[in-house]
N, C-alpha and C positions, 0 to 999 in steps of 0.2 A: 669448285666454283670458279667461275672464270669472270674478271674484272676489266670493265670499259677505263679510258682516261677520268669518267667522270667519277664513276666509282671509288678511283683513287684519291680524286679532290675531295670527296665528300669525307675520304679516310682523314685526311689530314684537316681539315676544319673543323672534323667531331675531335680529334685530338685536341685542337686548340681551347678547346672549351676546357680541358683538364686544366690548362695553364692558371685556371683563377686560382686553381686549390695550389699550386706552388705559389701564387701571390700574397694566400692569404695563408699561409704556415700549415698547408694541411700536405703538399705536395709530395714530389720523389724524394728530394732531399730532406723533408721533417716527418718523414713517414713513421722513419725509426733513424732519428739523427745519430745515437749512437753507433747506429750499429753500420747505416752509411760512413760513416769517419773512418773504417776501418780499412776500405775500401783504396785504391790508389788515387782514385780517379773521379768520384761521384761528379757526373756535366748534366748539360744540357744542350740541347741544339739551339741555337739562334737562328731562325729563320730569317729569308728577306733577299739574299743574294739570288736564290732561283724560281723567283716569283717572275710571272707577270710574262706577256710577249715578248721576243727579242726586241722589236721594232722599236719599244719605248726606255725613255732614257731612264738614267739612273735618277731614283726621286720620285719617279711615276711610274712607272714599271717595275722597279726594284729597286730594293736597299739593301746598304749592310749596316747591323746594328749601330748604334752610339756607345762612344764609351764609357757612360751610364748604364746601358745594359750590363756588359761585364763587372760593372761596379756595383750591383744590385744583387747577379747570380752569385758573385764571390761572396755575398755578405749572408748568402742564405745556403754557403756550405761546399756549390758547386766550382771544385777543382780543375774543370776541362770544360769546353768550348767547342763544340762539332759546328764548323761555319761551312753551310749548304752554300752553293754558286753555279752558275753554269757556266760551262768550259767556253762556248760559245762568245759570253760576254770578254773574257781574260784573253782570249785569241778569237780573233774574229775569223782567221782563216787557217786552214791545218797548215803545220810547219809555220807557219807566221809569227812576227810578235805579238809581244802581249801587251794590252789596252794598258798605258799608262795610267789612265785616272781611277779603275780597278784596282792595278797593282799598287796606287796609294794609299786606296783605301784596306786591301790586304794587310800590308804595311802598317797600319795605323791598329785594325786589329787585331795583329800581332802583340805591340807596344800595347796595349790596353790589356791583355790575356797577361802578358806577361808582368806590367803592375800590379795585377791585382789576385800574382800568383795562381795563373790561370794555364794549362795545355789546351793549345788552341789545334784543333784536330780542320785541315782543309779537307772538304768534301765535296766533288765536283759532283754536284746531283744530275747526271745524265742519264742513269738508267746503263748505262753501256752504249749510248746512242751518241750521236751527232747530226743534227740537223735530221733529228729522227730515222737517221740511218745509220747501223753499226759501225762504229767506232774502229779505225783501224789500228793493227796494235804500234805502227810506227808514229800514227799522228798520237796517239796517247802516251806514248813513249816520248815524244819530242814534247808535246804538253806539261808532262812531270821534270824533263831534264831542265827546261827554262823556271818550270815555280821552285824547283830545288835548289837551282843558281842563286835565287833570292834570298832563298832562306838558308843555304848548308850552313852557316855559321848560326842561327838561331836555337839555343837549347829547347824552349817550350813550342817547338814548332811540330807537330805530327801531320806525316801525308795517309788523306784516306782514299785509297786509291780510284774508286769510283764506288759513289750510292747506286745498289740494288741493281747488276748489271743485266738485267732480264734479255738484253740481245744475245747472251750467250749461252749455252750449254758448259760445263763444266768444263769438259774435256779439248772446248774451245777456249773458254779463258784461262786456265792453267799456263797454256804457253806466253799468252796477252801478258799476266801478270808476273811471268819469268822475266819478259822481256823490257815493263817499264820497271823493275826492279832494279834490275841490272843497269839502265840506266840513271837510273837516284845514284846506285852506289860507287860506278864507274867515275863520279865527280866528288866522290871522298866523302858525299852527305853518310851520318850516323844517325840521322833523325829515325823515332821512331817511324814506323811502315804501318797502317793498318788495312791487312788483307782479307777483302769481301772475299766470300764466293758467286756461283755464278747464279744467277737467278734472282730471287727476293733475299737469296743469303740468310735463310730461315734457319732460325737455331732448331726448330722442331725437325724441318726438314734435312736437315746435315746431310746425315749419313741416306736417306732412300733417295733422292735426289742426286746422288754423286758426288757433292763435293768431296765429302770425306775420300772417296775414292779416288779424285782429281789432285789431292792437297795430302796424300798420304805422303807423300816425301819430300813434303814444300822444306826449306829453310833457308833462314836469313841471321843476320848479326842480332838484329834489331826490330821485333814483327810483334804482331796483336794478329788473331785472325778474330776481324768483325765479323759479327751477325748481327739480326732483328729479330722483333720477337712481341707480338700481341698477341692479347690474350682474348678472343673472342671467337666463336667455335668454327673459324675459318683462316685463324690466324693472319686476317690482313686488318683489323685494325676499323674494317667499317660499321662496325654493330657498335651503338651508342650503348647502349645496358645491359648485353647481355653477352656474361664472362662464363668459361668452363670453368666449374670448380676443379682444385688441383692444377690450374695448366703456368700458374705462375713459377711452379718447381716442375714437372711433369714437361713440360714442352724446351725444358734445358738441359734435362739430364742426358741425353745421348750424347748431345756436344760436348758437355762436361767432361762424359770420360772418356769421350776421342781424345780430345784435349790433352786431360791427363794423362793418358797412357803417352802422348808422346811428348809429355814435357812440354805444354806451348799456353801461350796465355790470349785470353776469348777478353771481347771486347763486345759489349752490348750497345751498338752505334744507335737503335733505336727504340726504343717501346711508350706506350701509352696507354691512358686509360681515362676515363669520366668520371668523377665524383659525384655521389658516393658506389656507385655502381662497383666499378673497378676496384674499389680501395683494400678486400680484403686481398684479390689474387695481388694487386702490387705490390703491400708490403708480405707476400709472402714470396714474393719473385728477389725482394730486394734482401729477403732472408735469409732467401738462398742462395743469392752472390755470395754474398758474407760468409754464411757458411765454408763455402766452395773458394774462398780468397786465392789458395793456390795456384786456381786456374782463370779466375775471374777477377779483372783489374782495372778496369774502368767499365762506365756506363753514361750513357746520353739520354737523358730524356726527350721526347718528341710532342711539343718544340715552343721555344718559346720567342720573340722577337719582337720589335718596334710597330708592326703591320696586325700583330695578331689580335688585335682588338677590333678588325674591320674582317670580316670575311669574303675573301679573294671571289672569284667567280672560277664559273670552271675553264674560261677561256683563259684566265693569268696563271692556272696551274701548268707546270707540264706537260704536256699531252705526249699520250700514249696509244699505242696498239693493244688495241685485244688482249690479255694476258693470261696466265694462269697464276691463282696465289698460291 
């Protein structure tokens, strides 16, 4: 099935609608609190940083949460923090500096993740894009060497390299993501690394898509390989009620034992669902991290944030090209 800009938007606002059942104790994190605890990582995403037009200012166009939010997902279990952005806002021009008033508010969410015993995971939600054109790998590479300057001293600090790089084919970004790696590490940063694949980075899709193929002999000090992962019979997330039985286990098990066979730990950067619709494949997807702990070490839900009680229009989402999910 092939997916418009709008398509997407409508993906992520029927998501937002699950956010009440985390408000009101039924969500990711109380699904099966136990058995989330076990986990390293049980997040959420805070939306808000890659909302909205460029053109409009921080406030009206976009936000990044309050340090209330973090004070609220900490208390309902969530250990990580996946903070969406666009690159765009943080450097206004490739090679360029980076927005001061941005990097404050960075900064401040940082200090908040980290009070309230939080890994705060940055996520430059670009798509693999810039200025709706492919991203080149020296300006994304000079992108992460200036946000790593910031943070190399930061323990709860994780880079996620880029959200769902659909500009690339695998065997294109394989080299992309050797080369801003190599720049994190060449400045002595230890932070964890979490590495998408190229496309929608689908856990179902791993292995027929090519990543598995692209990333058979990735390795780092310090890495997660992210993927996504919904459960609706197209796997992107835009069908409000209707779930594949079995797909909450069934659409993770190939990456699982790529994963395992070579010793590497998976990172579930996104998923969602609608209540009550979704709630039996979620807690059985979250049953199956658990299960699977060896290989599976954290998880983000999608998404929760200060704006998510207004729904965006599809001109303040990100726009995109044509796609395939």
């Amino acid at each position: 099935m092939r997916l418009t800009h709008v398509d997407l938007t409508r993906r992520h606002a029927l998501s937002g609608l699950a956010l009440a059942g985390i408000a009101s104790g039924m969500g990711a994190a109380s699904l099966h609190p136990a058995r989330a605890a076990n986990l390293t990582y049980p997040g959420v995403n805070l939306s808000g940083g890659e909302f909205g037009d460029l053109g409009r200012p921080m406030g009206q166009g976009y936000i990044y949460p309050p340090d209330s939010a973090f004070a609220y997902y900490a208390s309902r279990g969530m250990r990580l923090v996946r903070l969406p952005f666009k690159i765009e806002r943080l450097q206004s021009e490739p090679l360029g500096p980076l927005s001061e008033r941005d990097v404050v508010e960075l900064r401040r969410c940082a200090a908040a993740a980290k009070r309230f015993g939080q890994l705060l995971v940055l996520d430059p939600h670009n798509y693999g894009k810039r200025d709706d054109r492919p991203m080149a790998a020296d300006d994304l590479a000079d992108f992460w060497k200036r946000i790593a300057g910031l943070f190399r001293d930061e323990a709860g600090i994780a880079y996620g390299l880029m959200n769902e790089p659909v500009a690339y084919k695998p065997s294109e970004w394989r080299p992309i993501v050797d080369r801003v790696v190599a720049s994190i590490r060449d400045l002595g940063s230890t932070q964890l690394i979490m590495v998408p694949g190229a496309g929608w980075t689908g856990a179902h899709s791993w292995i027929s898509e090519g990543n598995a193929a692209a990333f058979e002999d990735f390795s780092d000090t310090n890495f997660m390989f992210e993927v996504h992962q919904y459960l609706d019979a197209n796997s992107s997330g835009t069908d409000l009620q209707t779930y594949v039985p079995g797909a909450g286990e069934s659409r993770l098990r190939d990456f699982t034992d790529w994963a395992r066979g070579r010793a590497c730990r998976g990172f579930l950067g996104e998923f969602g669902f609608a209540l009550p619709a979704g709630r039996t494949e979620a807690a059985a997807m979250l049953a199956y991290l658990t299960a699977n702990s060896d290989v599976w070490k954290a998880y983000a839900y999608w998404a929760g944030g200060p704006w998510w009680g207004i729904t965006p229009s599809a001109s303040s989402r990100t726009r995109m090209a044509t796609s395939r999910r």
